[in-house]
C-alpha positions, 0 to 999 in steps of 0.5 A, spaced: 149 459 837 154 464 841 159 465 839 164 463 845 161 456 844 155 451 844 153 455 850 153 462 852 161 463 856 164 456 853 170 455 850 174 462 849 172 467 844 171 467 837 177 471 834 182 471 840 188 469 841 193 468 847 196 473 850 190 477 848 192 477 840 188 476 834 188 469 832 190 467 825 189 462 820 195 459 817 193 456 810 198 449 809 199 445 802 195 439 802 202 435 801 204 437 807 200 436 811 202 431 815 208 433 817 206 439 820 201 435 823 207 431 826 211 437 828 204 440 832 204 433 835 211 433 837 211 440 839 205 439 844 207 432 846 214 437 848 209 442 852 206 436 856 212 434 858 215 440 861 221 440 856 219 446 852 220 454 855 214 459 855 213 463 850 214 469 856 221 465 858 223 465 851 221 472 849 224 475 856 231 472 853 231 479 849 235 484 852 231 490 855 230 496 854 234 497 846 237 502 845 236 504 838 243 506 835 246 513 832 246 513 824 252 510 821 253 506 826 251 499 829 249 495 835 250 487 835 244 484 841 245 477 843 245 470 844 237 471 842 233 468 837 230 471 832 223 471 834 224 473 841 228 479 839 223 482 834 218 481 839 222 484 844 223 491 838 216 491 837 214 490 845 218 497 845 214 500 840 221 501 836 220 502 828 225 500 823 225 501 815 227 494 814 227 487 817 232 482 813 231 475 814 236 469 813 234 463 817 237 457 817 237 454 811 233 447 813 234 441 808 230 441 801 226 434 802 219 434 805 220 435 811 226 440 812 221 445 808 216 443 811 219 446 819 221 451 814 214 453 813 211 452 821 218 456 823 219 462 818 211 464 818 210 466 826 218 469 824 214 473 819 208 475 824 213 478 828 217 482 823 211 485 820 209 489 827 216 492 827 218 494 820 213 496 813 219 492 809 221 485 809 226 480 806 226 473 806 232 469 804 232 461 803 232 456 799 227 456 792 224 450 794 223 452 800 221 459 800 216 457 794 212 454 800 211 461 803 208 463 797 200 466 799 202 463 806 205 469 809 201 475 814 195 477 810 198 485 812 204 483 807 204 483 799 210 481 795 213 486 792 218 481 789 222 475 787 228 476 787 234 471 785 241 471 788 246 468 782 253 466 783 257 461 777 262 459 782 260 454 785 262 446 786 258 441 785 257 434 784 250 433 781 249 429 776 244 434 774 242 441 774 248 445 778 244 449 784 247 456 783 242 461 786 239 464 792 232 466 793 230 473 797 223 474 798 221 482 798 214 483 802 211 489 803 206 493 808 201 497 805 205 504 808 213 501 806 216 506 802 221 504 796 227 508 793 228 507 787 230 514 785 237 511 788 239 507 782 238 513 777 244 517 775 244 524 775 241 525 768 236 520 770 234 524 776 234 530 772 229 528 768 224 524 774 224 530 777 220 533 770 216 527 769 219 526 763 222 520 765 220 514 760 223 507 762 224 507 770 232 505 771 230 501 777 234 495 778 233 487 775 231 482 780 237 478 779 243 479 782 249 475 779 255 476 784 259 471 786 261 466 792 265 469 797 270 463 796 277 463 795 281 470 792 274 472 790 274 479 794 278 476 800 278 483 805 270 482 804 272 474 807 271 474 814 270 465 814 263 465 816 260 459 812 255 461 806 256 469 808 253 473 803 257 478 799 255 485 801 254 487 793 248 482 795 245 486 800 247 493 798 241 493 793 235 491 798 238 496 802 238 502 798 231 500 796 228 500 802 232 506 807 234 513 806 240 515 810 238 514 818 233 510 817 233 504 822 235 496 819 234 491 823 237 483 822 235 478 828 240 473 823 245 477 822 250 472 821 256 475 819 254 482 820 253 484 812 247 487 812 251 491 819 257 493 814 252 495 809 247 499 813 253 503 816 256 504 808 249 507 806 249 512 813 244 507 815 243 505 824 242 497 824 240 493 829 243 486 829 242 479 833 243 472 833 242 466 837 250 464 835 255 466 840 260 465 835 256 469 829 255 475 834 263 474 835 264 475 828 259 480 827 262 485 832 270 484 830 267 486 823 263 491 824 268 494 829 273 495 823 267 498 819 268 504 822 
């Protein structure tokens, strides 16, 4: 049988996608598949009726052409989603060191992880295309879903876990005191691990005679930013991360003047913290009042 269809030129061919990509498979766990199936059924019932945007429209949102920041310094893009910017990065054949993802934060029951999942994906798709190194924040119950679902041109570097005991909580259970951040990596992402050694440490690296590599632990325990806990750090952005969470990921991943993108910037943490390590960042946001903390910040970080 051709392999366009039952007869020769039926159908579209074997292996393309739209917009002359690659078609890809994506594997989804038995138990949710029928919310997934729904949220297809929604999403194709939306298009049917004119309600949602192209693909095009939506990736035209991006401003072009991006002008890549000088090292240390930072610019802040939007309102746009996160996909569209990175699709819009890649489209300019701009290349970073890193990518830090931190989507919105769905809920832990069935289907919140599983919007999760059929949104977090294609943000991974678009992530991989611009930089080797990629780190994903998000609930662990919904992050575990991502586990040997996310692009085959990514491996898991690691599972790290973001700690904090200052936390309230009115369960009548077990406290929820943690964050998860997945580390993914391409075949060609550099890591930097020599950064975390100590002057002696890299002495004796550098004659091989370095036993126990001093990398650092794959938990963070840091507190919430809450209260007088770090108040110059405050900047009354909801759930914003302390900079000692993300200094780590940075330094793994970049050197001095390398390039760090965030399409989820938040408050601007990860722009703080890549002007810190003499890093340019690129940073965005679909939230016009995220981007107006951002620039207020970062403009105080110089």
């Amino acid at each position: 049988m051709p392999k366009g269809g039952k007869r020769e030129g039926a159908g579209r061919p074997s292996g393309t996608g739209r917009y002359a990509e690659s078609a890809r498979s994506i594997r989804v766990p038995h138990s949710l598949i029928g919310p997934v199936s729904e949220m297809l059924s929604e999403h194709l019932r939306s298009v049917s009726a004119g309600l949602r945007v192209s693909e095009k429209q939506v990736r035209t949102k991006a401003v072009s052409p991006i002008v890549v920041p000088p090292a240390g310094t930072a610019s802040v893009i939007g309102p746009v989603d996160a996909t569209s910017m990175l699709c819009a990065l890649a489209d300019q054949k701009i290349k970073a060191a890193v990518v830090v993802l931190d989507p919105m934060y769905r809920g832990k029951q069935e289907a919140g992880r599983a919007a999760y999942l059929s949104e977090t994906v294609p943000l991974l798709e678009a992530a991989a295309r611009v930089a080797p190194n990629i780190f994903l924040w998000g609930f662990p119950e919904s992050v575990a879903r991502l586990v040997d679902h996310w692009p085959t041109s990514l491996k898991l570097e690691a599972w790290l876990t973001w700690f904090f005991k200052n936390v309230p909580s009115r369960s009548k259970s077990w406290r929820p005191s943690q964050q998860a951040c997945l580390h993914l990596r391409r075949r060609d992402g550099k890591l930097y691990p020599e950064r975390f050694y100590s002057e002696r440490h890299r002495a004796l690296a550098k004659e091989n005679k370095l036993e126990f590599k001093m990398t650092p632990y794959s938990v963070f325990e840091q507190p919430l930013l809450s209260g007088f806990i770090r108040k110059s750090e405050q900047t009354g952005f909801r759930m914003q991360k302390p900079e000692a969470v993300i200094e780590p990921l940075l330094r793994m991943t970049t050197q001095p003047g390398d390039l760090v993108i965030d399409p989820t910037c938040g408050s601007g943490t990860t722009g703080a913290v890549a002007i810190r390590l003499g890093c340019a960042a690129i940073l965005s946001d679909r939230s016009g009042h995220a981007l107006r903390v951002s620039r207020k910040r970062l403009a105080l970080s110089r």
